[in-house]
C-alpha positions in Angstrom: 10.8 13.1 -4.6 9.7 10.2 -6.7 8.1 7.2 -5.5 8.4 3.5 -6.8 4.8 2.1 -6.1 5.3 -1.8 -6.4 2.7 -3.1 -8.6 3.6 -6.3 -10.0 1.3 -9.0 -7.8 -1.1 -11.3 -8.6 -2.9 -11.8 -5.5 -3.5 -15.6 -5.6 -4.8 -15.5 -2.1 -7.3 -12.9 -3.1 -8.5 -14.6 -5.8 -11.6 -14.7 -7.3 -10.8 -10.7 -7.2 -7.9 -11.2 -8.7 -8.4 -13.4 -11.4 -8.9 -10.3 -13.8 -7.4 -7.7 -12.3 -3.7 -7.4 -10.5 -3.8 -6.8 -6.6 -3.5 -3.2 -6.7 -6.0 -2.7 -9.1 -8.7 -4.6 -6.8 -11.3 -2.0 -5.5 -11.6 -0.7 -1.8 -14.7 1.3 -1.7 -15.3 1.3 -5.1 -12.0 2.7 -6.0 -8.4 0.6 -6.9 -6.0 0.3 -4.1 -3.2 1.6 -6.0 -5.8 5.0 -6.6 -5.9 5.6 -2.8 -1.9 4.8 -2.7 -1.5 7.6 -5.4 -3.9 10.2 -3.2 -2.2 9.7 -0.6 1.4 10.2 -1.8 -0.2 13.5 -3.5 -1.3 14.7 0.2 2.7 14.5 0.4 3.3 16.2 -2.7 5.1 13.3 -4.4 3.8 13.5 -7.9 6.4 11.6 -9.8 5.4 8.1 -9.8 7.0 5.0 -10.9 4.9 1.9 -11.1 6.8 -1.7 -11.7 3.8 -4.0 -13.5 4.2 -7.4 -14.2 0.6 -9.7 -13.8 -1.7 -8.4 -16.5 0.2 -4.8 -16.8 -2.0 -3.3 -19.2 -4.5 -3.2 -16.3 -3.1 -0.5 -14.6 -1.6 1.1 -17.4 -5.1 1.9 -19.0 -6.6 3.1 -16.3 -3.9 5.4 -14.9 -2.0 6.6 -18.5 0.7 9.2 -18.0 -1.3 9.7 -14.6 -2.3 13.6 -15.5 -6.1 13.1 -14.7 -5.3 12.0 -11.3 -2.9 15.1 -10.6 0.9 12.9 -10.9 3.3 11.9 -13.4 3.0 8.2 -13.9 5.6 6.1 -15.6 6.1 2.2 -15.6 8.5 -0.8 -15.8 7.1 -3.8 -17.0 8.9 -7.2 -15.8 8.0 -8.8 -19.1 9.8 -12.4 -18.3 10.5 -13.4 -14.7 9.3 -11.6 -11.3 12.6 -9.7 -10.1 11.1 -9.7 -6.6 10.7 -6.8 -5.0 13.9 -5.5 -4.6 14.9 -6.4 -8.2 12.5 -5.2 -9.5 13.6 -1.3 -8.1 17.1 -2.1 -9.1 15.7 -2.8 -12.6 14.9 1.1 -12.7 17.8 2.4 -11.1 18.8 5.1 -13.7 15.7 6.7 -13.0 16.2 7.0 -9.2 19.3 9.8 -8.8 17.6 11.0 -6.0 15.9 10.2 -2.5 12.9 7.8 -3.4 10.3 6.6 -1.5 9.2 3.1 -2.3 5.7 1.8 -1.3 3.7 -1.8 -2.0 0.8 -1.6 -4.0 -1.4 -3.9 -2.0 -1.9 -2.1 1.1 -4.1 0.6 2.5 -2.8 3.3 5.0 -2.5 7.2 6.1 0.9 7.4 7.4 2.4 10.9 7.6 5.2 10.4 4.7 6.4 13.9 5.0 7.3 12.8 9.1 8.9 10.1 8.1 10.9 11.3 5.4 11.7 14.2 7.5 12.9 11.4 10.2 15.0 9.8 6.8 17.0 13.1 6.4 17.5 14.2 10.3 19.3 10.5 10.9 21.1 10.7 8.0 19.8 7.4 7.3 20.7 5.4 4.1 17.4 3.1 4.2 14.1 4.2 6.4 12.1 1.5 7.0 8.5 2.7 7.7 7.2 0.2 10.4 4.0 -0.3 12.6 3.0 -2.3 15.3 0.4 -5.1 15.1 -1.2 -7.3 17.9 -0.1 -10.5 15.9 2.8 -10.0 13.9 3.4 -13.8 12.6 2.0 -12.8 9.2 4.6 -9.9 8.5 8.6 -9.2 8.8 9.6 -8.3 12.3 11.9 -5.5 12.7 13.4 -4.6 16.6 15.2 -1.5 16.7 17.5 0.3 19.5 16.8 3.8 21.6 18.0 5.3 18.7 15.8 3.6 16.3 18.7 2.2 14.7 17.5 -0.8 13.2 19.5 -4.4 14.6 17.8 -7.3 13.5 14.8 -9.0 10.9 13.3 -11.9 11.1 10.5 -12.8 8.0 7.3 -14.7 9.1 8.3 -15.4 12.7 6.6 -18.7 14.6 4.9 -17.6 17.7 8.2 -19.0 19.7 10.3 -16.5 17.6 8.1 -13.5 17.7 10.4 -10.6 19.6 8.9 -7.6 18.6 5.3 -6.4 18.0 7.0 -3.5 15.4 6.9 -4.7 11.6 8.2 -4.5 8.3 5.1 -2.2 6.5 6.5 -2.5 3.0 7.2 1.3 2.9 10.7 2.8 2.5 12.4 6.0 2.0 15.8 5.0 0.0 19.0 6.6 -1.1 19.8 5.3 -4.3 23.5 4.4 -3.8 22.0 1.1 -1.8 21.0 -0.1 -5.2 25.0 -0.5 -5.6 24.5 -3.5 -3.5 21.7 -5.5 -5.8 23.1 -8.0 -8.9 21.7 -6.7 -12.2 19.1 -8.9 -13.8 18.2 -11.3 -10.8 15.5 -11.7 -8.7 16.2 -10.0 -4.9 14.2 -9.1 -2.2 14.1 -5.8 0.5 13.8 -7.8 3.5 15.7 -11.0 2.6 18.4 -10.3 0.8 18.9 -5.9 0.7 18.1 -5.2 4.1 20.3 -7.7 6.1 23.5 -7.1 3.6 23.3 -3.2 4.7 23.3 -4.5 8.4 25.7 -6.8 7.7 27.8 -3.5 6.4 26.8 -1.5 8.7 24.9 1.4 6.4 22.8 3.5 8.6 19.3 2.2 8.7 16.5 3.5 10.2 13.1 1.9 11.9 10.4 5.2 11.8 7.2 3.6 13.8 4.3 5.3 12.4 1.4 5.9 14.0 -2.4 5.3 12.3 -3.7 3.1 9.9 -2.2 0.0 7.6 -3.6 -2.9 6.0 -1.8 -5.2 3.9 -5.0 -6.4 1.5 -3.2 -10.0 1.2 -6.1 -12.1 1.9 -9.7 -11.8 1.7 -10.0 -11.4 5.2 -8.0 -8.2 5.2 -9.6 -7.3 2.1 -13.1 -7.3 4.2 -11.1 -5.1 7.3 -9.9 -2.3 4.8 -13.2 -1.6 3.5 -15.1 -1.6 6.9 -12.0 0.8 8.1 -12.8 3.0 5.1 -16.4 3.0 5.3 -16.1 3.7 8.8 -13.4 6.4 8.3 -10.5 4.4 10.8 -8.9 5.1 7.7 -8.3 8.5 5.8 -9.3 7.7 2.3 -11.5 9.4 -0.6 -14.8 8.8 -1.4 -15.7 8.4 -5.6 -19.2 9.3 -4.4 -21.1 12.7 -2.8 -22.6 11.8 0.7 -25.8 12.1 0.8 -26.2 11.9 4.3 -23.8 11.3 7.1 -22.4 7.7 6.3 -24.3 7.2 2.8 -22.5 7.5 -0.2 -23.8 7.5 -3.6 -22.7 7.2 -7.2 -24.3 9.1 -10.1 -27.4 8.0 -12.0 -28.9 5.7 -8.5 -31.9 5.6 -7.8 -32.9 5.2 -4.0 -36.4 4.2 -3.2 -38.0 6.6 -0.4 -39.5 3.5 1.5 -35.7 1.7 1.4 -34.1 1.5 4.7 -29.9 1.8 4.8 -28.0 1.5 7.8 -25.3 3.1 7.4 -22.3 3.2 6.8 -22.9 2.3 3.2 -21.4 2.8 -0.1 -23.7 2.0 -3.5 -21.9 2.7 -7.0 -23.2 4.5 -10.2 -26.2 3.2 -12.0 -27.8 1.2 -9.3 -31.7 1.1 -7.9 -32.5 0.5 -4.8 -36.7 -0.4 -5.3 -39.4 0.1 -2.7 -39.2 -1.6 0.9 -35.6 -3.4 0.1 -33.7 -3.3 3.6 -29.8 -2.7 3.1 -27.8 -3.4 6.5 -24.4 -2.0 7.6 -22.0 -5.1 7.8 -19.6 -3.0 9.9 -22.4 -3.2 12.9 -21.2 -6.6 13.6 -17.7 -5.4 14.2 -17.7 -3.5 16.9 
């Protein structure tokens, strides 16, 4: 199976972070979001990966190449003009998707079981699996309510608090057949959740809700950006370490230097190349959060 890993954002609400770098290239513990996306569709063997670039593409396309150091196949579409929004932008690459493909945003951290929800895809016969999860305050996301069939039966984007009827929402992950594509324009900009997903209700394609259990983040704000590395430092979230742990909840890059009178609370993370002199106190953030 191939996957479409959406990496065209700029992140202007993560900015400064983003000023150089695209959204999926910003670094959760010490590694670039799109890296952990890419291990974790590996843990579901999907290996061929197509990335759609568009803010600062070369970005991305340096540090990944044809992706054979980091065990996939990596290819990419770059939007060169306009943003075809996230939909569009799939369409755009239709030709290379003659097969069930999986397509997941580039600015978000999870562990979802893919293969159970693809599994799910293919038992419902389902023409468009939306992988969904439930938050305590879903106002920020795309509400999905589904039946007892998980049938999905209605969407509403950004809900105010008086329009909020479900606590299940729209992760940005999706297992797709690719004869849906059929029903995007060529060349224009479209969206999944606005324009693709209610046209297939509206035609009554089967279409799927899968509610996933453990963790997601969508890294759209500093806030959030704060939350997913706490989750990863604390392990709420399965994700892989750059560094060796030298001790239970201290990890450490290559070529640091850590003073024997330095006190860490842990957990911590500290990068290649770094000293840590005598007496310096370094404490654990994540205390404060419970």
């Amino acid at each position: 199976m191939r996957a479409v890993l959406m990496a065209g954002g700029s992140g202007t609400r993560l900015r400064p972070l983003t000023c150089d770098l695209p959204k999926p290239m910003v670094p959760i513990l010490n590694r670039p979001i799109a890296e952990h996306i890419i291990d974790l569709l590996k843990r579901h063997q999907i290996r061929e990966i197509i990335a759609t670039l568009h803010y600062l593409p070369d970005v991305m396309r340096d540090y990944f190449q044809d992706g054979s150091e980091f065990g996939v196949q990596m290819t990419y579409a770059v939007e060169e003009d306009q943003p075809l929004g996230t939909a569009g932008c799939v369409k755009n690459i239709a030709e290379l998707l003659d097969d069930t493909f999986l397509v997941i945003s580039g600015d978000s951290i999870t562990d979802f079981d893919l293969t159970a929800a693809i599994e799910f895809h293919y038992r419902k016969g389902s023409k468009a699996t939306l992988i969904l999860t439930r938050v305590p305050n879903p106002i920020e996301f795309g509400v999905v309510i589904t039946d007892e069939n998980a049938s999905i039966k209605r969407f509403l984007e950004k809900p105010s608090s008086s329009e909020i009827f479900s606590d299940t929402v729209n992760t940005g992950i999706y297992i797709l057949e690719p004869e849906v594509l059929q029903y995007l324009p060529e060349n224009e900009e479209a969206d999944f959740s606005k324009d693709l997903f209610p046209l297939l209700l509206d035609k009554g394609e089967p279409m799927y809700g899968y509610v996933a259990d453990g963790y997601w983040c969508d890294v759209g704000h500093l806030d959030a950006y704060r939350e997913a590395q706490y989750a990863g430092l604390s392990r709420r979230v399965k994700l892989e370490f750059a560094y060796v742990e030298r001790s239970p909840g201290l990890w450490v890059g290559e070529n640091t230097y850590l003073d024997p009178t330095a006190k860490i609370e842990t957990p911590v993370i500290i990068g290649n190349n770094c000293r840590i002199g005598s007496r310096v106190t370094i404490r654990s953030r994540n205390r404060d959060r419970g």
